[in-house]
C-alpha positions in Angstrom: 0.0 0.0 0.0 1.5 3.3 -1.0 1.7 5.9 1.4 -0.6 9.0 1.6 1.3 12.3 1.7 -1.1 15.8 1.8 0.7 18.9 1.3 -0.1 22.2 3.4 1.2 25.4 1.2 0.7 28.2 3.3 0.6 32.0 2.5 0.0 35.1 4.6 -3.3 35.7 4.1 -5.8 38.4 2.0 -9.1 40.1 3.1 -12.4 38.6 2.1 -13.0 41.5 0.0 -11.8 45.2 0.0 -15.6 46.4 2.2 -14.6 47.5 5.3 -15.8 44.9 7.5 -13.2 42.2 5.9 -10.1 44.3 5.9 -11.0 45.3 9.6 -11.5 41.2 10.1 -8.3 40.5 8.4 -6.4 43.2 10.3 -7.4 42.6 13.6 -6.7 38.8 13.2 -3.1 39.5 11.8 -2.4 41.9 14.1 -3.3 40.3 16.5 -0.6 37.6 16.7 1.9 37.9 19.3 4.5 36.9 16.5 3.5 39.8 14.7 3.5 42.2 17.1 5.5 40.6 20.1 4.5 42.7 22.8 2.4 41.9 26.0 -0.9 40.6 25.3 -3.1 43.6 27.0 -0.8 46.1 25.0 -1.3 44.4 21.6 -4.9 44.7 22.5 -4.8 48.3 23.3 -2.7 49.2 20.4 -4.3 47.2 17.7 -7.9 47.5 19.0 -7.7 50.9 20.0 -5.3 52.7 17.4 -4.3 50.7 14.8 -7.8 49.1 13.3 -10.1 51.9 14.0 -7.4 54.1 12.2 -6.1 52.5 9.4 -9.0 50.1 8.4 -10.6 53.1 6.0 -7.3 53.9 4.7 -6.5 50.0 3.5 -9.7 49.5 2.2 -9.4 52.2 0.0 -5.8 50.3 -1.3 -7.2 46.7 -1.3 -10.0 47.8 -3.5 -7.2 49.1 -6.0 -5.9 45.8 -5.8 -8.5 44.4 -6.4 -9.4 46.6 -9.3 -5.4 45.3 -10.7 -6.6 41.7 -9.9 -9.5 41.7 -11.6 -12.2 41.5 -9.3 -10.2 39.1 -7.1 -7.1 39.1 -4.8 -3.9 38.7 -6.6 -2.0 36.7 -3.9 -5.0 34.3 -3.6 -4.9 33.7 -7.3 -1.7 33.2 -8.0 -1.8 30.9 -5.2 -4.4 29.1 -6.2 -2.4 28.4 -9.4 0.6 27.4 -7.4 -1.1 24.8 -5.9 -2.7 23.6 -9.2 0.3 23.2 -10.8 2.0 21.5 -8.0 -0.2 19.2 -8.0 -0.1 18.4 -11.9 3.5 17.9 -11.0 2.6 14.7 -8.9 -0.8 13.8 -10.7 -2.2 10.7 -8.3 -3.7 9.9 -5.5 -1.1 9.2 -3.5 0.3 13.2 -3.2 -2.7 15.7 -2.7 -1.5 19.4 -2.5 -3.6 21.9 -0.6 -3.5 25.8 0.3 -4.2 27.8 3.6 -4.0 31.0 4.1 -2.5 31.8 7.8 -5.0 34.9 8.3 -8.3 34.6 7.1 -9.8 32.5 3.8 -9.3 29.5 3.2 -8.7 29.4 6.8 -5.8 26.7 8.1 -8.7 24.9 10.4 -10.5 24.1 7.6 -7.7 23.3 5.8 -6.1 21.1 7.8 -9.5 19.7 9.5 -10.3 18.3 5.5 -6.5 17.1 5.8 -7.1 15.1 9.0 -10.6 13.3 8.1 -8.2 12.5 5.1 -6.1 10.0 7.0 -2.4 10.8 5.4 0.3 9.1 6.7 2.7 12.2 6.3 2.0 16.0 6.4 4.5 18.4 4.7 4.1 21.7 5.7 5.6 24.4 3.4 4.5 28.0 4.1 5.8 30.2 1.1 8.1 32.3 2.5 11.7 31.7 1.2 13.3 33.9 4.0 12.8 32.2 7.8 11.2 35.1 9.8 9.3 34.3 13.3 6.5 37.1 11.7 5.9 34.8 8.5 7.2 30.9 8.6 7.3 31.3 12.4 3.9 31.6 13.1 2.4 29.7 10.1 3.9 26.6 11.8 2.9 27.8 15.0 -0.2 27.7 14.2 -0.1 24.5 12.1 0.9 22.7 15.3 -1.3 24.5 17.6 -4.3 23.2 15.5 -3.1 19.3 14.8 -1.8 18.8 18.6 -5.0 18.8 19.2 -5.8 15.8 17.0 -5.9 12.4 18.4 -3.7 10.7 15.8 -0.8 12.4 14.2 1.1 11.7 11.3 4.2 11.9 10.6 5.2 15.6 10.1 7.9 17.7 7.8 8.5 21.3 8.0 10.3 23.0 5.4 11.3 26.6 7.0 13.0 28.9 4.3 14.5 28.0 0.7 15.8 31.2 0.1 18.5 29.5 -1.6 17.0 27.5 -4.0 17.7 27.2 -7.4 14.5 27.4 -9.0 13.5 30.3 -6.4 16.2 31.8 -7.4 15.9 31.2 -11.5 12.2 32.4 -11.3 13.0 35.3 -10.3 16.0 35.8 -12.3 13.7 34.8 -15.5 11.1 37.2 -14.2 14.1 39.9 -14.4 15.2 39.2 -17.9 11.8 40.3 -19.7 13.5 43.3 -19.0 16.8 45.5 -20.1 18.7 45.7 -17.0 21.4 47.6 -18.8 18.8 50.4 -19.3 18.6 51.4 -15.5 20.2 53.4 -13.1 20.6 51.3 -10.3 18.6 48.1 -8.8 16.5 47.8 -6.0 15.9 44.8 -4.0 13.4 45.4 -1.5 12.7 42.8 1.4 9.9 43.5 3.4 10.8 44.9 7.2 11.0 43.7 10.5 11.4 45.2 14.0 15.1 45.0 15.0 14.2 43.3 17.8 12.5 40.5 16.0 16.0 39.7 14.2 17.8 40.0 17.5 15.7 37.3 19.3 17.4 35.0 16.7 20.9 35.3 18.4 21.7 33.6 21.8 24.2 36.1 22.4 24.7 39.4 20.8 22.5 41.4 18.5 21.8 41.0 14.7 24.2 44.4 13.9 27.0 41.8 15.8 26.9 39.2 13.3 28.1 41.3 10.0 24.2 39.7 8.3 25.4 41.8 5.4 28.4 40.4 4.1 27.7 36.4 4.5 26.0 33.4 6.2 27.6 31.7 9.1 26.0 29.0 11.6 24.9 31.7 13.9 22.6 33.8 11.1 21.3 31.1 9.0 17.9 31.8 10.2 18.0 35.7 10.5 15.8 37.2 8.1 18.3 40.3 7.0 21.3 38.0 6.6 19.2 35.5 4.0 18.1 38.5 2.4 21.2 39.6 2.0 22.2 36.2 0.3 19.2 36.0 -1.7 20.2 39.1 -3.3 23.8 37.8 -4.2 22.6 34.8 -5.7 20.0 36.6 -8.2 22.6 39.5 -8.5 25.0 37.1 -9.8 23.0 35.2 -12.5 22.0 38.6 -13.7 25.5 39.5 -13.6 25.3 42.8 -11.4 27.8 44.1 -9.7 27.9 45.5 -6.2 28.1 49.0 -6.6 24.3 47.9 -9.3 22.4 47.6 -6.6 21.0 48.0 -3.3 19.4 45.4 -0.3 16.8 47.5 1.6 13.4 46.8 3.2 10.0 47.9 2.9 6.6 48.3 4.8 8.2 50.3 8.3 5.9 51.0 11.1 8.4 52.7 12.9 12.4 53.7 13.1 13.6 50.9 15.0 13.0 48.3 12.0 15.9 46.9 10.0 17.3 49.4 7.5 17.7 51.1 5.1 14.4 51.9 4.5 12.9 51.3 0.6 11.1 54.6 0.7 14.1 56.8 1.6 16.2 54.8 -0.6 14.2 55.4 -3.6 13.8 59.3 -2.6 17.8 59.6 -2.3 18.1 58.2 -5.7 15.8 60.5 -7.0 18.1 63.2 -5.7 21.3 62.3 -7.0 19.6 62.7 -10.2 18.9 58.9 -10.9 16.0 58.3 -13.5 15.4 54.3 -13.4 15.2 51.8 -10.9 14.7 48.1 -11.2 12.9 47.0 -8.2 12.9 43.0 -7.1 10.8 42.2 -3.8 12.5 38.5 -3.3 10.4 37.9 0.1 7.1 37.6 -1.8 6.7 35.0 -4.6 3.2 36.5 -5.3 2.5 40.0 -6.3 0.5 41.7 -3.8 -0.4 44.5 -2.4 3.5 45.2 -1.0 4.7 44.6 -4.4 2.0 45.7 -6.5 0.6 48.9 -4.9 3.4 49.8 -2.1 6.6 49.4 -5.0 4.3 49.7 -8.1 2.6 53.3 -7.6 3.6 54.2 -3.8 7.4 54.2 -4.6 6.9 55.5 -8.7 5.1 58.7 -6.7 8.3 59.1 -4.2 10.7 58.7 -6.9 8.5 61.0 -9.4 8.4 63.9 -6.7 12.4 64.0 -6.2 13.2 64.1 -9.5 12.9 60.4 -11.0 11.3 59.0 -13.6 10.3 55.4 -13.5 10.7 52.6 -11.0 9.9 49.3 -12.7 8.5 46.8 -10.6 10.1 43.0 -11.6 6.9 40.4 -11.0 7.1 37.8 -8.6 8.0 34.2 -9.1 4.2 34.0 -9.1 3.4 30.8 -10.8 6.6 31.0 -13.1 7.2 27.1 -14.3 11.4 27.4 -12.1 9.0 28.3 -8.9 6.9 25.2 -9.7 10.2 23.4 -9.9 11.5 24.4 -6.4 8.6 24.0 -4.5 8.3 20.3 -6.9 12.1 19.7 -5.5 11.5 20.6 -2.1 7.8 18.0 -1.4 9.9 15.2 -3.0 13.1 15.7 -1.2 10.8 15.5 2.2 8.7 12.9 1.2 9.0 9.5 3.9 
């Protein structure tokens, strides 16, 4: 009898719909995680509750409805991952492999999910959320919640987590494909923009130390293997070398700040210096998401052509995600099989 193995992609998550009452849903419930926001639980409450929801619900609903409006009528991120997960699962074609998509905040929700996955009886779970770069934020809490959700079950299979693959070859090829629909020689300098963290989020990584101790920039050691900023880093070198660039080409620097005391430099101030040293085109990757959204399509896309446009620039050219690119297929293909019991 040949073993049954479900797959559990994971992603972020997406409002219902752009109406006000589903991005205020999706927000508190995102926010809400202490992963997310890793402060005392009444705090988080006050902050989010209080400040946060009530001030910035109107203001995303507004920009998920453009989003929309780019997606068709639909969310992006949930349709490219919907492909994802019906290619992957071309890819294996029987019974025996049966691929299946959560999101970690909201619809389709990981109970239900993984609640269809247990009355399904595999004998090994693989559990890939799709975030090349380890973060606590992102991977950390998808899996988190993944375990919070089948502890509770009475019989549990046997279970493989794959936690970043920022690395990988086809990751890395689907982006670099995604770079050569256009003429890299034509720009001024190249953007890769990761989205941000807290600085204390990448510190917790380290037993000793801080993240600004362990030089995250220049290489990856046994101590920063699963800080976010020094795969990012290494991300970038890999794609930067396939394409060819050279250091002084381009830039690592993250996106989507709440505050100063996330991990710089900051996307937004990068893109207005450039602008005032008289640059005129930037080629922006965003490496951390392999599906457009709103942080690539909306934030980078028209937030960042706007900055660069008042300060003197002229375009800022947004590469696409690996999306459902056929090398992204390939990786995510390679990585099932190699964790397959």
């Amino acid at each position: 009898m040949n073993k049954k193995i479900g797959v559990l992609l994971i992603q972020l998550g997406t409002p219902d719909s752009p109406q006000n009452s589903d991005v205020r849903r999706y927000l508190k419930e995102f926010l809400m995680d202490p992963r997310v926001i890793d402060i005392p639980f009444f705090s988080r409450l006050l902050l989010v509750r209080g400040i946060i929801v009530p001030f910035r619900t109107p203001k995303s609903a507004k920009i998920y409805k453009e989003l929309w409006h780019l997606g068709n009528g639909k969310s992006p991120l949930l349709t490219h991952t919907e492909s994802v997960k019906k290619l992957l699962q071309e890819r294996f074609g029987s019974d025996d492999v049966t691929i299946e998509m959560a999101m970690r905040y909201q619809n389709p929700s990981m109970e239900s999910v993984l609640e269809r996955m247990r009355l399904s009886n595999y004998d090994q779970l693989i559990i890939l959320p799709l975030f090349p770069q380890y973060a606590s934020a992102s991977t950390g809490s998808a899996v988190d919640k993944a375990m919070e959700i089948i502890k509770k079950w009475w019989v549990i299979p046997d279970i493989r987590i794959i936690s970043q693959f920022y690395n990988h070859e086809g990751y890395i090829d689907s982006i670099v494909a995604r770079a050569k629909e256009f003429d890299l020689a034509s720009y001024d300098k190249v953007m890769f923009s990761y989205h941000g963290l807290p600085e204390r989020q990448v510190d917790k990584v380290y037993d000793s130390g801080l993240c600004k101790d362990h030089d995250c920039e220049k290489g990856l050691t046994d101590d920063n293997k699963f800080c976010y900023k020094a795969t990012s880093y290494e991300t970038t070198r890999l794609i930067a070398a396939k394409l060819g660039l050279t250091e002084d080409q381009y830039m690592v620097s993250f996106q989507s700040r709440l505050d100063k005391k996330w991990i710089e430099p900051f996307s937004d101030k990068v893109i207005e210096q450039w602008g005032k040293e008289g640059k005129k085109r930037i080629l922006a990757f965003s490496p951390a998401f392999v599906a457009d959204c709103l942080e690539t399509l909306i934030e980078i896309g028209e937030e960042y052509q706007e900055i660069f446009e008042a300060h003197g620039g002229e375009k800022v050219q947004l590469v696409p995600s690996s999306n459902d690119h056929p090398r992204f297929i390939d990786c995510l293909e390679d990585l099932v099989r190699k964790n397959m019991a």
